[in-house]
VEXSE-718731 format. One line per 4 residues: their letters; for each residue x, y, z of N, C-alpha, C. Coordinates in Angstrom, 1 decimal, m for minus. Example, Ala and Ser with C-alpha at 12.3 -4.5 7.8 and 13.67 -1.06 7.14 Angstrom:
residues 2
as = 13.2/m5.7/7.8/12.3/m4.5/7.8/13.2/m3.3/7.8; 12.8/m2.2/7.1/13.7/m1.1/7.1/12.9/0.0/7.9
END
This chain:
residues 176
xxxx = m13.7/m36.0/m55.4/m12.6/m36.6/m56.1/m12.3/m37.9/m55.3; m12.1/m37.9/m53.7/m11.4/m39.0/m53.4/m13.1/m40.0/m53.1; m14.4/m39.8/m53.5/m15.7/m40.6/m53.7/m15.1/m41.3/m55.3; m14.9/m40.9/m56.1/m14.7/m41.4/m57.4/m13.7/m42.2/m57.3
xxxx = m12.8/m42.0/m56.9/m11.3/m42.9/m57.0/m11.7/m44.4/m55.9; m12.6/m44.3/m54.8/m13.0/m45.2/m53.8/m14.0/m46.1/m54.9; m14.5/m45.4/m55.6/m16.0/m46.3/m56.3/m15.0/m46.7/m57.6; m14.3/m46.4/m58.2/m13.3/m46.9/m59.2/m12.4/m48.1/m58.6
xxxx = m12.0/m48.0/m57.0/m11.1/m48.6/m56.8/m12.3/m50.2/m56.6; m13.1/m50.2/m55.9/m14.6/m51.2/m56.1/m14.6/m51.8/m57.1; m15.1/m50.7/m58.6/m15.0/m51.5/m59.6/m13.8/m52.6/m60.2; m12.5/m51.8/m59.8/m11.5/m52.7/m60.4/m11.7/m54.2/m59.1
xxxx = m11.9/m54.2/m58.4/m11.4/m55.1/m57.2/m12.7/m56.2/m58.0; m13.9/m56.0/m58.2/m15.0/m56.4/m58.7/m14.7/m57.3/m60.0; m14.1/m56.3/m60.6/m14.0/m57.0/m62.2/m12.8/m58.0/m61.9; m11.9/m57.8/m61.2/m10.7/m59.0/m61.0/m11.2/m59.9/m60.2
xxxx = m11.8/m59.7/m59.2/m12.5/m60.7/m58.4/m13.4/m61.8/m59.4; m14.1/m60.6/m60.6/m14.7/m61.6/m61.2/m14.1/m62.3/m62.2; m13.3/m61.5/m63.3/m12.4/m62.3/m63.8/m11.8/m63.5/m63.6; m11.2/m63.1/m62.6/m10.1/m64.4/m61.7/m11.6/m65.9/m61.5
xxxx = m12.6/m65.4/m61.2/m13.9/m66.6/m60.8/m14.1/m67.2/m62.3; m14.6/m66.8/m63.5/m14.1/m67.4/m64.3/m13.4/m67.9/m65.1; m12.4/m67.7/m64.9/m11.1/m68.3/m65.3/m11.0/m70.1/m64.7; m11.0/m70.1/m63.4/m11.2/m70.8/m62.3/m12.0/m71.8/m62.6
xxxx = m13.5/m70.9/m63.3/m14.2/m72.0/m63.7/m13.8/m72.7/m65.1; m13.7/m71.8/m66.0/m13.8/m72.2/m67.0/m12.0/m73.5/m67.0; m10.9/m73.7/m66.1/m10.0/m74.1/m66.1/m10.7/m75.5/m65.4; m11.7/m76.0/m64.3/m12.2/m76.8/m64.1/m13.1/m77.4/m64.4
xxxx = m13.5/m77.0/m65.8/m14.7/m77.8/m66.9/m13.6/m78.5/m67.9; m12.3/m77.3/m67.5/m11.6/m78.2/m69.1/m11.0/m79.4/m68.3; m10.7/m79.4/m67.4/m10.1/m80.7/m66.1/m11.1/m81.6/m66.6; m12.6/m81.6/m66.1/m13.8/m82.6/m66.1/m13.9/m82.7/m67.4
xxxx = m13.8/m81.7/m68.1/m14.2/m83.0/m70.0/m12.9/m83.6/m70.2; m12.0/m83.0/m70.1/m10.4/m83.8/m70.5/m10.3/m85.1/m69.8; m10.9/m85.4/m68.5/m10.8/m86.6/m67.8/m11.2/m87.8/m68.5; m10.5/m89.0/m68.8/m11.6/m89.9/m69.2/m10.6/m91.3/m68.8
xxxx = m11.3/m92.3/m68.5/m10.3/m93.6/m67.9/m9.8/m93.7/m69.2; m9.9/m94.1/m70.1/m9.3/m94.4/m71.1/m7.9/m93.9/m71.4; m8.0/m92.6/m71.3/m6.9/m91.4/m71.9/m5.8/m91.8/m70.6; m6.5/m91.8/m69.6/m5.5/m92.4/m68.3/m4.6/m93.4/m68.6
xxxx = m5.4/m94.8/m69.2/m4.6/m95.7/m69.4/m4.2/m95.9/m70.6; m3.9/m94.7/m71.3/m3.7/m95.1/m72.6/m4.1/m95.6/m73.7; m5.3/m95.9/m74.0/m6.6/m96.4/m74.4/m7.0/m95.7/m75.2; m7.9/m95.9/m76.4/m8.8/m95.1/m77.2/m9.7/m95.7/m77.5
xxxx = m11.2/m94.9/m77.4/m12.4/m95.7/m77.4/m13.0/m94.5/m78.4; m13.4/m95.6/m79.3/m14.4/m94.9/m80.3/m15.9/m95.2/m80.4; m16.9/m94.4/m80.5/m18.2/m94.8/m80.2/m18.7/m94.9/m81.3; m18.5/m96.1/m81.5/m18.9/m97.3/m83.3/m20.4/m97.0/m83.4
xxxx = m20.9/m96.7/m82.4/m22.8/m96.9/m82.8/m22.9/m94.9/m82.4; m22.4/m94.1/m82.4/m22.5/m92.8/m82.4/m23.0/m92.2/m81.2; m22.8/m93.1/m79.9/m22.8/m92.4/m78.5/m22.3/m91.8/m78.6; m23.3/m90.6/m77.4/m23.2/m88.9/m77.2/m21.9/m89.1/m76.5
xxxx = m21.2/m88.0/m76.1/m20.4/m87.8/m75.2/m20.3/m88.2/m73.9; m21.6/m87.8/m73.4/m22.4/m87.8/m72.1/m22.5/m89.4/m71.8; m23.3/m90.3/m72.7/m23.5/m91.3/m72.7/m22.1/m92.6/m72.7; m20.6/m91.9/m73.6/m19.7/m92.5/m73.7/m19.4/m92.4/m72.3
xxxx = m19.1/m91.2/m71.6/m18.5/m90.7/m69.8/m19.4/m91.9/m69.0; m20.7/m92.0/m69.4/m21.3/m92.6/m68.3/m20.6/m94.4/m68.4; m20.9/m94.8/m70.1/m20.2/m95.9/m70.0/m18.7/m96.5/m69.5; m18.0/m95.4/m70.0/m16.7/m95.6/m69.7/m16.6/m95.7/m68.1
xxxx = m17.9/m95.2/m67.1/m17.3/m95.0/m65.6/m18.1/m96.4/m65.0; m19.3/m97.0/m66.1/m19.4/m97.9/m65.4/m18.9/m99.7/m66.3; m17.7/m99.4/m67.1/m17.2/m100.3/m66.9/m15.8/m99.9/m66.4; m15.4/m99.2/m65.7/m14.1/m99.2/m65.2/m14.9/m99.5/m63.9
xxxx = m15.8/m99.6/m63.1/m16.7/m100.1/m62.1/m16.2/m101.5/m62.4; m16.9/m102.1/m63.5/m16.9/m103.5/m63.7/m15.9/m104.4/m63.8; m14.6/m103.4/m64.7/m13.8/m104.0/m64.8/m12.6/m104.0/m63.3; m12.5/m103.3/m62.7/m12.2/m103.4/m60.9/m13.0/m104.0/m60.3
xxxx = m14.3/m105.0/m60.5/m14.5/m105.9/m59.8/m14.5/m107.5/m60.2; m14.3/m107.3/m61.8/m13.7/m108.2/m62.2/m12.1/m108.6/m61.8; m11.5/m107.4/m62.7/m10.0/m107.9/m62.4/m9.6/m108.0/m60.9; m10.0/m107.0/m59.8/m9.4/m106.6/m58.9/m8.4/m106.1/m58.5
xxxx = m8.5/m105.3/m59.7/m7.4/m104.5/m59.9/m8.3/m103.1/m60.1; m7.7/m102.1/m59.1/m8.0/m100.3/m59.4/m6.9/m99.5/m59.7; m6.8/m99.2/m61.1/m5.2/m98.5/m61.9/m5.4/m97.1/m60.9; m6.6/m96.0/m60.4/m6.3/m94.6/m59.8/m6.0/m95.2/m58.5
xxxx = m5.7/m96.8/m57.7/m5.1/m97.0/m56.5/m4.2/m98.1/m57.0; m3.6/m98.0/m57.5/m2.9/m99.3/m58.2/m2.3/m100.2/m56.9; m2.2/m101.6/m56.9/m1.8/m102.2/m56.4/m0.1/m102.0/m55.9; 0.6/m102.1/m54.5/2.2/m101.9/m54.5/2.4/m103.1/m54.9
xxxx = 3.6/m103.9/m56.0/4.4/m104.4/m55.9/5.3/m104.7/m55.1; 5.7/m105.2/m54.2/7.3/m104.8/m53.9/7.9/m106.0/m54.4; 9.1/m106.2/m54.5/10.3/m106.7/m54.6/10.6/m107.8/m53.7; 10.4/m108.7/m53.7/11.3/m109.6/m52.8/12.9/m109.1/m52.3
xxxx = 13.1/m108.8/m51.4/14.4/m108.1/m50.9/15.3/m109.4/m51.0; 16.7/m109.4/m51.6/17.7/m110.3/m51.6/18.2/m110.4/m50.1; 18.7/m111.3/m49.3/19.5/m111.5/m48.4/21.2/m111.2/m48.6; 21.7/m109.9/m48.0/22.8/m109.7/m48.3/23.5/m110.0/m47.5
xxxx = 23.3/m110.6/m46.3/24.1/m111.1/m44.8/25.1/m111.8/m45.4; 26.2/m111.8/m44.9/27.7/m112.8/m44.7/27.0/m114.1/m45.1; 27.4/m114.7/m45.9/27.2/m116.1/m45.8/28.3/m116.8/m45.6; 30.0/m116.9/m45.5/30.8/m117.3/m45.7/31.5/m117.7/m47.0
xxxx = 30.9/m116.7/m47.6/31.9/m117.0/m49.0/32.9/m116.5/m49.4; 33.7/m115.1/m48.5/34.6/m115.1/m47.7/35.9/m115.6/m47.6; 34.9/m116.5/m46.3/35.7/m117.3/m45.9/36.4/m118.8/m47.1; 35.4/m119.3/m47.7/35.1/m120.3/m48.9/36.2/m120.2/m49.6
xxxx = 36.6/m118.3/m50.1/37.6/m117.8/m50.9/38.6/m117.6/m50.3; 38.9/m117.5/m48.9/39.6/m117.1/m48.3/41.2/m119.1/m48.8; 40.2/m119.4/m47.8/40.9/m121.0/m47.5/40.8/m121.3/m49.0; 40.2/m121.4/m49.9/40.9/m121.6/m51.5/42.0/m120.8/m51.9
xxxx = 42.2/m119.7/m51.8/43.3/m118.7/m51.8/44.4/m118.9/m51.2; 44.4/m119.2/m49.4/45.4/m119.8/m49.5/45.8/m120.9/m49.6; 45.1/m122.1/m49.7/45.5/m123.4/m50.6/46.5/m123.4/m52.0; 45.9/m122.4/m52.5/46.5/m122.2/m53.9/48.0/m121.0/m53.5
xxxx = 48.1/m120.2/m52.7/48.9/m119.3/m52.2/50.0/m120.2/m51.4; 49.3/m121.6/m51.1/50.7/m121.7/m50.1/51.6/m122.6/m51.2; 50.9/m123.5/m52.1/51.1/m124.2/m53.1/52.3/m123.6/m54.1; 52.0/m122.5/m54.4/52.7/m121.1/m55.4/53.9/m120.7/m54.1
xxxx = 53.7/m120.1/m52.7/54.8/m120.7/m52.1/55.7/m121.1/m51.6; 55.0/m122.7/m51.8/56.1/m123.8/m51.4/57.4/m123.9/m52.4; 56.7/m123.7/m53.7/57.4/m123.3/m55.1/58.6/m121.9/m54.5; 58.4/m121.1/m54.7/59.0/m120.1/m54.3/59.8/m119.8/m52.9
xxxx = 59.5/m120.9/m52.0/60.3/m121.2/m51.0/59.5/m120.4/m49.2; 58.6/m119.9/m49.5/58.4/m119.2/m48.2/56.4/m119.6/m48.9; 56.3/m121.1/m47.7/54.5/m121.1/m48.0/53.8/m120.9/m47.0; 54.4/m120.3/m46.0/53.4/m119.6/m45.2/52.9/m117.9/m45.8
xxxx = 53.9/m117.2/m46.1/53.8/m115.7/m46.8/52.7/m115.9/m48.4; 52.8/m117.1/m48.7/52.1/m117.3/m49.8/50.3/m117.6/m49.7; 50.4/m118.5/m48.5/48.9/m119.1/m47.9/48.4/m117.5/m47.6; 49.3/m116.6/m47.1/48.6/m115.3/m46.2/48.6/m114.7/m48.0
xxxx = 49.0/m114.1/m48.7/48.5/m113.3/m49.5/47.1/m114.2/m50.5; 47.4/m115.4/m50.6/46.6/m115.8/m51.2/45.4/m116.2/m50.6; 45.3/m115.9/m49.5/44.0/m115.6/m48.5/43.1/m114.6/m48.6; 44.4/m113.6/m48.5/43.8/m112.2/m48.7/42.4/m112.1/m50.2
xxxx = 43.4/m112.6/m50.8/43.2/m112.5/m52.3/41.7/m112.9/m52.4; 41.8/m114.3/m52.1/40.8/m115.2/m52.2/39.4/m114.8/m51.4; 39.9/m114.2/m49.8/38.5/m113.4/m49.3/38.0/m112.4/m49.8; 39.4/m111.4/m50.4/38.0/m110.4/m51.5/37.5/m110.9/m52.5
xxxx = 38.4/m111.9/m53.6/37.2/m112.3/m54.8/35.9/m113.3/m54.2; 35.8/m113.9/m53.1/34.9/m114.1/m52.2/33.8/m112.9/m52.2; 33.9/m111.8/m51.4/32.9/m110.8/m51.1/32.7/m110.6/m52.7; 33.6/m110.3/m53.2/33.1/m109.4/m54.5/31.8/m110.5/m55.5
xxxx = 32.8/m111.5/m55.5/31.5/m112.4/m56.4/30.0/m112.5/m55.0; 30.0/m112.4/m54.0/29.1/m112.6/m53.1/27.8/m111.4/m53.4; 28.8/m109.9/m53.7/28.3/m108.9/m53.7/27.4/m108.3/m55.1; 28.4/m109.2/m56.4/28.0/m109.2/m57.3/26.7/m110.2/m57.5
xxxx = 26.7/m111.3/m57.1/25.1/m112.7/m56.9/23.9/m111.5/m56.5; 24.4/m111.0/m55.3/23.4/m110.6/m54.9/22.7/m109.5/m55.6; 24.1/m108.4/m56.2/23.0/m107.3/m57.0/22.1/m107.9/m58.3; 22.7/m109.6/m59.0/22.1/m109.7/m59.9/20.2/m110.3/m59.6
xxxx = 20.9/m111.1/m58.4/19.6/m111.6/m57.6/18.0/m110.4/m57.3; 18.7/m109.4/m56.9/18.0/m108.5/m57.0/17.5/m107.4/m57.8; 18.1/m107.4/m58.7/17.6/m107.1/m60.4/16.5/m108.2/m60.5; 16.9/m109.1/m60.9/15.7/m109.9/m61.2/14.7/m109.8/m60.4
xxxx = 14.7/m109.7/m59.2/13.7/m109.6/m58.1/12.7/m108.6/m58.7; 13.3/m107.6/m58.8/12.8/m106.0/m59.5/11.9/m106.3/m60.5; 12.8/m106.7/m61.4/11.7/m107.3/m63.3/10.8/m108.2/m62.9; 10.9/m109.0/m61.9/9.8/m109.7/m61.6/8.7/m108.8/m61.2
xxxx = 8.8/m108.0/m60.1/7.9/m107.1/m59.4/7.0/m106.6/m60.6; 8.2/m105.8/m61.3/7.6/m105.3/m62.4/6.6/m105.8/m63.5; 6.9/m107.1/m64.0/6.2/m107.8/m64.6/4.5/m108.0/m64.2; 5.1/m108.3/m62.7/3.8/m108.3/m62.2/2.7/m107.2/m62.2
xxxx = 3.7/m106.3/m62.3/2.8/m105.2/m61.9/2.0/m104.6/m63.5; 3.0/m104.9/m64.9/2.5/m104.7/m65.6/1.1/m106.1/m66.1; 0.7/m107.1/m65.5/0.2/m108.1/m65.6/m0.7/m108.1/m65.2; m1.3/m107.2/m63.7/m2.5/m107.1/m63.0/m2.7/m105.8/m64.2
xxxx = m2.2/m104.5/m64.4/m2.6/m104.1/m65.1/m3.3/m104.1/m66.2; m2.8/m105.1/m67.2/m3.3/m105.7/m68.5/m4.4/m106.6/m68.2; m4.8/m107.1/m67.3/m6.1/m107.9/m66.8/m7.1/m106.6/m66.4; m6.5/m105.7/m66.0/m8.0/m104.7/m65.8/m8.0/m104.0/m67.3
xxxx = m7.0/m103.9/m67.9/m7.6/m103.4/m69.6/m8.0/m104.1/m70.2; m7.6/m105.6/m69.9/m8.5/m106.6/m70.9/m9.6/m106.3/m70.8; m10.3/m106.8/m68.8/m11.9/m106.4/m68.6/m12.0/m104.9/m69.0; m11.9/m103.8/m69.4/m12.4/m102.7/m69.4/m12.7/m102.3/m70.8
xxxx = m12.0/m102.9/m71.9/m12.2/m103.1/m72.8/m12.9/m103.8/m73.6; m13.4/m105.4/m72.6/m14.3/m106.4/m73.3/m15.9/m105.6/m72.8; m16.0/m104.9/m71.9/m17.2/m104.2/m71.3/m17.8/m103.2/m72.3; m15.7/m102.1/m72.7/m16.9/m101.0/m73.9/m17.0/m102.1/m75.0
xxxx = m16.4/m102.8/m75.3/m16.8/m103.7/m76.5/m18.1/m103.6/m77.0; m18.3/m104.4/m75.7/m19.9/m105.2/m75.4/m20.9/m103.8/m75.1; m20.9/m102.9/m75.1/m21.4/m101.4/m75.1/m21.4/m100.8/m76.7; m20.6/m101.7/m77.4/m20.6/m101.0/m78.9/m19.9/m100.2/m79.3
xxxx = m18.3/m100.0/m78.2/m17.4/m99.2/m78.9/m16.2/m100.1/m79.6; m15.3/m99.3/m80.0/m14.3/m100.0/m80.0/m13.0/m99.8/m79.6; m12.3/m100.2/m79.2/m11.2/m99.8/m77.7/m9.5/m100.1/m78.5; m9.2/m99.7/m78.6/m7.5/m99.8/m78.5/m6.7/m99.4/m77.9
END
């Protein structure tokens, strides 16, 4: 009895062991056909002259070759962008707002009779709408910095699809 249950327990460990092996494989052939530069970047290539499958993979790998040494651009290492970082340091605008604030603060009152109390609040005043528009320049400054980056980055991109696409062209597909 406990010979039978030992050669049974073999068999199950056997058949899962094997099971589990093809699965594994069969899950890494569908990885390798599903792969294709195209489908990566969004692309569709149709083979106009009735290239095999085999023959489209090989083309497709050697103009994404060509077209990375054309463009100089490689989309599976893409180039970083960065951003030009804005300078947010003190510049004295502040201060700029400060002394307009109380200019206009002591002005309002000399009117009102007390233009020292008036220079001081309208100091106040004027150094925060100082920082605040200072703080506001800079976030817009840096937004644009960003779309710029970006731009760029969608621009080296579109130069390696242009080349990758004039290549299958010229191979006899047709690419969109």
């Amino acid at each position: 009895m406990m010979k039978k249950i030992k050669i049974l327990s073999v068999i199950i460990v056997v058949f899962f062991y094997y099971t589990n092996s093809v699965a594994q494989e069969q899950q890494k052939s569908e990885q390798t056909k599903s792969f294709s530069v195209a489908n990566s970047l969004n692309m569709y290539v149709f083979p106009a002259n009735e290239q095999s499958k085999e023959q489209q993979e090989q083309d497709e790998f050697q103009c994404y070759k060509w077209a990375v040494e054309q463009s100089g651009v490689d989309p599976m290492n893409p180039p970083e962008v960065q951003a030009e970082q804005v300078d947010t340091s003190p510049d004295g605008t502040a201060v700029r707002g400060a002394a307009r604030g109380a200019a206009g603060g002591a002005a309002v009152g000399a009117i009102a009779g007390d233009a020292g109390k008036g220079a001081a609040i309208g100091a106040t005043a004027g150094a925060i709408r100082g920082r605040r528009s200072k703080v506001y320049s800079d976030a817009n400054q840096q937004e644009q910095a960003n779309q710029q980056a970006s731009a760029t980055e969608a621009e080296l991109m579109n130069s390696f699809k242009n080349a990758y696409s004039v290549c299958l062209e010229g191979k006899g597909y047709t690419v969109k």
